[in-house]
C-alpha positions as a Markdown table, in Angstrom:
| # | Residue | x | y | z |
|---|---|---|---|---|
| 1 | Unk | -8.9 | -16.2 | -16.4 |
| 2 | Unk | -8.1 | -12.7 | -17.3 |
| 3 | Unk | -4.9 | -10.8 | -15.1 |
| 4 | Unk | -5.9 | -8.8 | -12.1 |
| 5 | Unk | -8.3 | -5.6 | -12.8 |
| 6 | Unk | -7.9 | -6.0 | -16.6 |
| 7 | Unk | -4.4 | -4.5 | -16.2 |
| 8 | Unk | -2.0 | -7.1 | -17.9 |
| 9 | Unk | -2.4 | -9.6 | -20.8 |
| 10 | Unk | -4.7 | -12.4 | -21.1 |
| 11 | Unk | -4.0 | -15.1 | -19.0 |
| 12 | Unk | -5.3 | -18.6 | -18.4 |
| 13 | Unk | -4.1 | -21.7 | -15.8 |
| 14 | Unk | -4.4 | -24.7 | -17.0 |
| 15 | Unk | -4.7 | -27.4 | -14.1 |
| 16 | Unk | -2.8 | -30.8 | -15.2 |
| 17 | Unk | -4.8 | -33.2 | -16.8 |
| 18 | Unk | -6.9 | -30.7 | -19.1 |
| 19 | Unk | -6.9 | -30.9 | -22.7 |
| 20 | Unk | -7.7 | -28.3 | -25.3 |
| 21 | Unk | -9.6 | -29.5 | -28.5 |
| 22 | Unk | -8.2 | -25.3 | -29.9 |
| 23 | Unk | -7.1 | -22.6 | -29.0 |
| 24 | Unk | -9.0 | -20.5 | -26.4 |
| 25 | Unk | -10.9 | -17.2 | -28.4 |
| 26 | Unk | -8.7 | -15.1 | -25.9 |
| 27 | Unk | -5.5 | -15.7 | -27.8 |
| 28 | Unk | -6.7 | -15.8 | -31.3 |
| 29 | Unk | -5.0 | -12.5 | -32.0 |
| 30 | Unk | -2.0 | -13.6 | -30.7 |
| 31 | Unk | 1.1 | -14.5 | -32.8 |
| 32 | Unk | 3.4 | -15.4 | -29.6 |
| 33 | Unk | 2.2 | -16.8 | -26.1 |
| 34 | Unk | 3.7 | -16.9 | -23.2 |
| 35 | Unk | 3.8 | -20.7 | -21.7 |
| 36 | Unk | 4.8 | -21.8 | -18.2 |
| 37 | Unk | 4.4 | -25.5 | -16.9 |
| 38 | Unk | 5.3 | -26.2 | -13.3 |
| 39 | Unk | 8.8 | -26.4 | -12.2 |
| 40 | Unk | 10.3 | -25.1 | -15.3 |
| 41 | Unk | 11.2 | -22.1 | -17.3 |
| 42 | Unk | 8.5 | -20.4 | -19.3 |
| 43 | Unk | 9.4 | -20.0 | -23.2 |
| 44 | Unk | 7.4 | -18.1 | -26.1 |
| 45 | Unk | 5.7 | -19.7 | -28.7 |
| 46 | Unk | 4.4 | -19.3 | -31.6 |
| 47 | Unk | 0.5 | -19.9 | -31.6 |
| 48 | Unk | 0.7 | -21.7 | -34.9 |
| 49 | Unk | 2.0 | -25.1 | -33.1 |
| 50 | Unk | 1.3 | -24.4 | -29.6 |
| 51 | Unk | -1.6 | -26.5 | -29.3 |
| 52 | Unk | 0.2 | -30.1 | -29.6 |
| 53 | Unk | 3.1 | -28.8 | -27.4 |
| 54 | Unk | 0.3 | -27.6 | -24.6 |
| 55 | Unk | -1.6 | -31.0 | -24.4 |
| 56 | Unk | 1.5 | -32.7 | -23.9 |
| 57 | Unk | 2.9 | -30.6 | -21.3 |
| 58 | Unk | -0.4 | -30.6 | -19.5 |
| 59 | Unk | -0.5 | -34.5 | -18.9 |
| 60 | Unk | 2.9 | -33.8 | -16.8 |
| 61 | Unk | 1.6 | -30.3 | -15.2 |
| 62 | Unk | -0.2 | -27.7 | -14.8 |
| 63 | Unk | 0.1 | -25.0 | -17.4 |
| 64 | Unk | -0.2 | -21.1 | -17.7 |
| 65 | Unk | -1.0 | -19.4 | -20.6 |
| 66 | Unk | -0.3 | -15.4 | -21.4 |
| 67 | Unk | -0.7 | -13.4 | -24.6 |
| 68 | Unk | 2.9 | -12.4 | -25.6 |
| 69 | Unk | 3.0 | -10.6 | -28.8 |
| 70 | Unk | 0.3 | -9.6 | -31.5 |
| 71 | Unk | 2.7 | -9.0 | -34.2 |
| 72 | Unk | 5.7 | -11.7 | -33.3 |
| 73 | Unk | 7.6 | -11.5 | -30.1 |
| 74 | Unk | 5.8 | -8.4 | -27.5 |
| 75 | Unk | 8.9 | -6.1 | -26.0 |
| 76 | Unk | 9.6 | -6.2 | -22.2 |
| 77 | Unk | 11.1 | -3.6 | -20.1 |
| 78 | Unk | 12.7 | -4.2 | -17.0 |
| 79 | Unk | 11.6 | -1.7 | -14.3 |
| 80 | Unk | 13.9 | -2.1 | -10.7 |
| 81 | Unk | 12.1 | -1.4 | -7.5 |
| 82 | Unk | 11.5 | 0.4 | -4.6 |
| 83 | Unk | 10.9 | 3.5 | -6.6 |
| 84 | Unk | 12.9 | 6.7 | -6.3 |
| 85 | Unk | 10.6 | 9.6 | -5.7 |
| 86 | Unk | 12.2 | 10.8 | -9.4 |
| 87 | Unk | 10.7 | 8.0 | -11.0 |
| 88 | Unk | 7.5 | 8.8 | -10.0 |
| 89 | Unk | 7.3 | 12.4 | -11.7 |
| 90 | Unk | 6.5 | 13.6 | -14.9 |
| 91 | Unk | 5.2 | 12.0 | -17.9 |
| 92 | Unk | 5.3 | 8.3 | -19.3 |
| 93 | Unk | 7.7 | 6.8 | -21.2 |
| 94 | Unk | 9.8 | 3.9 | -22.3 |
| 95 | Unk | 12.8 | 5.4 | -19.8 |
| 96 | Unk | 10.1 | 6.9 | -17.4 |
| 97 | Unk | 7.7 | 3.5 | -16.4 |
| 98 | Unk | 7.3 | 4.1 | -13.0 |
| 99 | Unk | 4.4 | 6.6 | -13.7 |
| 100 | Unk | 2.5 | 3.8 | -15.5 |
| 101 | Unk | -1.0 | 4.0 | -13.8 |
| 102 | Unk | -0.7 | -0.1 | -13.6 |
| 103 | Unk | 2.6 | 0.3 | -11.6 |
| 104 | Unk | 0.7 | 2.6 | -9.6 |
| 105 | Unk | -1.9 | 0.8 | -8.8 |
| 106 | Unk | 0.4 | -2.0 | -8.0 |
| 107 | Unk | 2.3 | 0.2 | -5.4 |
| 108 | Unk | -1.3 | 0.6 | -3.8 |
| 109 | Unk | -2.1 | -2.9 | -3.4 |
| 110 | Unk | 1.6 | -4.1 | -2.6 |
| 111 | Unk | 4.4 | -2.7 | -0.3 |
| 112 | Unk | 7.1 | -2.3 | -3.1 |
| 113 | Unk | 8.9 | 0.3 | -1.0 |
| 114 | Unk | 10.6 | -2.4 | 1.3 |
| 115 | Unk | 10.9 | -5.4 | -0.8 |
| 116 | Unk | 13.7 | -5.1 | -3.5 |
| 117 | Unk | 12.7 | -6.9 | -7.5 |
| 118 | Unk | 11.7 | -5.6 | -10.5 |
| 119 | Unk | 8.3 | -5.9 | -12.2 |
| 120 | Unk | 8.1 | -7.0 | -15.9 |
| 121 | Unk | 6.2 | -4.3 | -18.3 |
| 122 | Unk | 4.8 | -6.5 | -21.7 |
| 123 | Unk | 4.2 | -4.3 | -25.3 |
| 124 | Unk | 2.4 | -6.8 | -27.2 |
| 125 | Unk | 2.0 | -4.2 | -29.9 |
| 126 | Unk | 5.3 | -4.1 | -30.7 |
| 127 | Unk | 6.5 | -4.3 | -34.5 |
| 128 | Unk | 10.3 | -3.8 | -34.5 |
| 129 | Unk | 12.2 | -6.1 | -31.5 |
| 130 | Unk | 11.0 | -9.3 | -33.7 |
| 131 | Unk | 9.4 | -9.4 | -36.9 |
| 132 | Unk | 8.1 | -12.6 | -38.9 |
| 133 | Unk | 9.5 | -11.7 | -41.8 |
| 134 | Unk | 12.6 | -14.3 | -40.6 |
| 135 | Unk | 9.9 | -16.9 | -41.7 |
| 136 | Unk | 12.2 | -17.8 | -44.6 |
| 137 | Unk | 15.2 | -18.5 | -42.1 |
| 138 | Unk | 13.2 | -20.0 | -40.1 |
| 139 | Unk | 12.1 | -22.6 | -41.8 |
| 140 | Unk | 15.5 | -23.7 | -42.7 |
| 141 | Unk | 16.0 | -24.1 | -37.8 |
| 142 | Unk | 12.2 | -24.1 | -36.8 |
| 143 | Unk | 9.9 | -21.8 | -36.4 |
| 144 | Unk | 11.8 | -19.3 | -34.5 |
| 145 | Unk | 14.4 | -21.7 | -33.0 |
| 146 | Unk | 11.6 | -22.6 | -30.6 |
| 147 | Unk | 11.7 | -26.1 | -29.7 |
| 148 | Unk | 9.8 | -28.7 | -26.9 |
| 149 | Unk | 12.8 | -29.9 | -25.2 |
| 150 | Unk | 12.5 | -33.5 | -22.8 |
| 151 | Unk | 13.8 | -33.6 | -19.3 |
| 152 | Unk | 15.5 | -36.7 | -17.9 |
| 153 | Unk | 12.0 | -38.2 | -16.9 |
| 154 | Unk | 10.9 | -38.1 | -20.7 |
| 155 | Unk | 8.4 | -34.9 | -19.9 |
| 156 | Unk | 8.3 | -32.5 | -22.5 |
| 157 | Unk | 6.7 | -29.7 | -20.9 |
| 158 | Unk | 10.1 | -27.5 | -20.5 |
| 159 | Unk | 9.7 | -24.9 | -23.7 |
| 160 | Unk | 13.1 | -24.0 | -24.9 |
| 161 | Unk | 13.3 | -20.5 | -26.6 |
| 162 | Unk | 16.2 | -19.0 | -28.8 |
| 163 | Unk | 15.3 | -15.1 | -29.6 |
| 164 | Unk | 15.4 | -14.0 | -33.5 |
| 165 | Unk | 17.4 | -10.7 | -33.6 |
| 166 | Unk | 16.1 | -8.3 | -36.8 |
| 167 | Unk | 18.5 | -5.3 | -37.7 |
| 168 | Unk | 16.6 | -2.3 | -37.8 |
| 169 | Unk | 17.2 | 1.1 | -38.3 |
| 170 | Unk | 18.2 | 3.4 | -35.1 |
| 171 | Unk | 16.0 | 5.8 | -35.7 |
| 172 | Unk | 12.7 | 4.2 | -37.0 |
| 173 | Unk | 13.4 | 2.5 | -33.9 |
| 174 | Unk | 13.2 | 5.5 | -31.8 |
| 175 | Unk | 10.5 | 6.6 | -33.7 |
| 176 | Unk | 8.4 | 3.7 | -32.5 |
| 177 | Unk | 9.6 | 3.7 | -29.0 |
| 178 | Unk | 8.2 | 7.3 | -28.8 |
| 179 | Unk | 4.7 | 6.5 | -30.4 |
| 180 | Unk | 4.2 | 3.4 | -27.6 |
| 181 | Unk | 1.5 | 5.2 | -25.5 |
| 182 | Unk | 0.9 | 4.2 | -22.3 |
| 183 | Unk | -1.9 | 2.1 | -22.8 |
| 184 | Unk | -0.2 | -0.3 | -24.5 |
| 185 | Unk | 2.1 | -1.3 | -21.9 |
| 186 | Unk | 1.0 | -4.2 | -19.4 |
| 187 | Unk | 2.9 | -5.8 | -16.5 |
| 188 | Unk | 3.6 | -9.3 | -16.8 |
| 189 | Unk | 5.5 | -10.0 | -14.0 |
| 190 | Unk | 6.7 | -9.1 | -10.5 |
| 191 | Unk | 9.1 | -10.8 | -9.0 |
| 192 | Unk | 10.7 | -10.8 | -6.0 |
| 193 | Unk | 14.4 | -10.7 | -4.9 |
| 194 | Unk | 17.8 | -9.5 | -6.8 |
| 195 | Unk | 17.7 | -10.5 | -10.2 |
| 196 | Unk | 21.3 | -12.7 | -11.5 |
| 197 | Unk | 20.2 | -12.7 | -15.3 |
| 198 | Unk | 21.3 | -9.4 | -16.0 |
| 199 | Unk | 23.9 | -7.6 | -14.4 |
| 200 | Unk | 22.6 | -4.1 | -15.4 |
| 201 | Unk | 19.4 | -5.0 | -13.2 |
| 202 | Unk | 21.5 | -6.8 | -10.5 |
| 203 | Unk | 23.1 | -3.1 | -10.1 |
| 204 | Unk | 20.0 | -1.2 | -9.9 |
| 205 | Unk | 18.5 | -3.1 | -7.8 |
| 206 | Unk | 21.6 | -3.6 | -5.3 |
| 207 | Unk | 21.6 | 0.5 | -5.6 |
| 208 | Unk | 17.9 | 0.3 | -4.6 |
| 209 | Unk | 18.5 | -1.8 | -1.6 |
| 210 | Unk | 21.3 | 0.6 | -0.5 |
| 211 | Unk | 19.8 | 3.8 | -1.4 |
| 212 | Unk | 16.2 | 2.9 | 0.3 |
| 213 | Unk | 17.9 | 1.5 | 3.3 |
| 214 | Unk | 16.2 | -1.9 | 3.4 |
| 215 | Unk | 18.9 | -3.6 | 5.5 |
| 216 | Unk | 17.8 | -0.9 | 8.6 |
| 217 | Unk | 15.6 | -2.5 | 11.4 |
| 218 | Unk | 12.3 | -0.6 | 11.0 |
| 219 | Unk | 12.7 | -1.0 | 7.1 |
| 220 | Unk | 13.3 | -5.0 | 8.3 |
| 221 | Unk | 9.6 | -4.3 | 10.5 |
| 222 | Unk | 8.0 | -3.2 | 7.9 |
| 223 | Unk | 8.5 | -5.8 | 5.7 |
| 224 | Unk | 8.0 | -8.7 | 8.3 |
| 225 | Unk | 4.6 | -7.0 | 8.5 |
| 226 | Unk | 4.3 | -6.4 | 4.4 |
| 227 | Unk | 5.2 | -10.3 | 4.0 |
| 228 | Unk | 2.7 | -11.7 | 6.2 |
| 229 | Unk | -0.3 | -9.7 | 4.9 |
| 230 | Unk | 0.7 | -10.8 | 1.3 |
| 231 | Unk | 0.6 | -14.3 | 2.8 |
| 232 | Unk | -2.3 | -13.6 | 3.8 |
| 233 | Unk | -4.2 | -12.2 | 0.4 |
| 234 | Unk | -2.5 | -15.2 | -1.7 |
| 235 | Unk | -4.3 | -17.7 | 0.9 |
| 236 | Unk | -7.3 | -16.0 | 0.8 |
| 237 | Unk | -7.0 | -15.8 | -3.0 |
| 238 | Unk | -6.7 | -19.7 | -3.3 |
| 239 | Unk | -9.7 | -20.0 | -0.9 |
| 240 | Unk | -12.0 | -17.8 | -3.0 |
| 241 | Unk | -11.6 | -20.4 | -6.0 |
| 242 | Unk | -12.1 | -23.5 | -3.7 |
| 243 | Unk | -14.8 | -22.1 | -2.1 |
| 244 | Unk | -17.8 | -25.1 | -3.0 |
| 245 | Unk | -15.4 | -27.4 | -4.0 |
| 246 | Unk | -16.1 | -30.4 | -1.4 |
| 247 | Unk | -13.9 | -33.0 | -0.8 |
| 248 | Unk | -15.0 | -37.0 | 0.6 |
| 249 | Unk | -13.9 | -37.0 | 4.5 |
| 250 | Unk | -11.2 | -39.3 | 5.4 |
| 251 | Unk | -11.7 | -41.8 | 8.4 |
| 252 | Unk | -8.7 | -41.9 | 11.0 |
C-alpha cells in the first residue's frame, strides 16, 4: 500500500505467511529497499536478491517493504523536533528541512510541538552517498556487505547491513546537495522519543525538550491530550482495514 497522501516512498506490509512469486511493479525501479520484519532491525537491500531473503523472512513474520534508493543506497537526513519558529522560514534546503511541505503537512495532522523525536527525510534520487560502482569489491564480501543473519531460533528474517562508503569530491558533492529540489525529498520515518544512536541528534533533541519547555505542566496537558487522540486515529486506522473481515464466534 502506498505511504500516507502520496507523500513518502512506496510502501507495502506484508502479513506473515504470504509469499511473493516477483517482485511487486512498485519497486521495479528500485536498486535498494528498505526491509523490516517484526521484532527486528530493518536493513537495506539490494533488489537483485531480495526476493529469496523476503519469502523466508515472511514464514517467521510479517514484513514491510519501502523503496530505498533508485540509484544505490537513497540519502537520509535527520531532522529534530518540536520545530523552532527559525526553522520554519525561508526557503528549502538540505540544512533548512523543516519548510518541506510533507513536514508541514505532518505538523497539521500530528502535535509535534509537545512530543520530542525526529522524523526521517528519504532522497532516493541520490547518486553520490553510495554508488554501485563498488560492484567489483563487492563481489570479493557480498553484494554490499549485506547479509541474512539467523537469530537463536534459526529465523532469518533479521537483515544485517554494513554501509559502502565512496570518496567523492567535496565540491561535486555540494554541487549535488544544492540541485536536490524539494520534491525529491520524502519522509520515511517518525519516531518518537530521544534518539541514543547518534549523539549529535541526542543534543538537539535534549536542546528541543529544554528550549520548548516540555517538562512544564500545561506542555505535560497537552500532550496527555495529543497521545490519546493519536491513539485514537491508529485504532481507528486498524479498524478501517478490518472492516468486513468476519471472524467464527466462539462459544463460552
Amino acid at each position: 500500500r502506498r505511504s500516507y497522501d502520496l507523500q513518502g516512498p512506496p510502501s507495502l506490509l506484508l502479513s506473515k505467511g504470504s509469499r511473493l512469486r516477483k517482485l511487486p511493479d512498485v519497486f521495479q525501479g528500485y536498486d535498494r529497499l528498505l526491509i523490516t520484519s517484526w521484532g527486528h532491525d530493518p536493513g537495506i537491500v539490494p533488489t537483485s536478491n531480495v526476493l529469496t531473503m523476503l519469502n523466508d523472512a515472511l514464514t517467521h513474520s510479517a514484513v514491510l517493504i519501502q523503496g530505498h534508493g533508485l540509484y544505490g543506497m537513497g540519502e537520509t537526513v535527520h531532522v529534530p523536533f518540536p520545530f523552532d519558529e527559525a526553522e520554519l522560514q525561508g526557503e528549502f534546503s538540505k540544512a533548512n528541512m523543516g519548510v518541506h511541505q510533507a513536514l508541514n503537512q505532518l505538523r497539521k495532522k500530528i502535535d509535534l510541538q509537545h512530543f520530542c523525536g525526529y522524523v526521517t527525510m528519504l532522497n532516493p534520487f541520490s547518486r553520490h552517498v553510495h554508488q554501485r560502482e563498488l560492484s567489483d569489491a563487492s563481489d570479493e564480501k557480498g553484494e554490499s556487505g549485506l547479509t541474512l543473519g539467523s537469530d537463536v531460533n534459526g529465523s532469518t528474517e533479521s537483515f544485517e547491513m554494513v554501509i559502502e562508503e565512496t570518496t567523492v569530491d567535496s565540491t561535486i558533492k555540494q554541487n549535488l546537495d544544492e540541485c536536490a529540489s524539494e520534491q525529491q525529498w520524502v519522509p520515511l520515518e517518525l519516531c518518537f522519543g530521544i534518539p541514543l544512536f547518534s549523539s549529535e541528534l541526542n543534543k538537539k533533541v535534549c536542546r528541543k525538550i529544554a528550549a520548548h519547555g516540555l517538562c512544564d505542566k500545561e506542555s505535560l496537558k497537552n500532550l496527555l491530550h495529543s497521545s490519546r487522540k493519536l491513539s485514537l486515529q491508529v485504532l481507528n486506522f486498524v479498524q478501517s482495514f478490518q472492516e468486513g473481515v468476519t471472524t467464527p464466534d466462539r462459544k463460552s
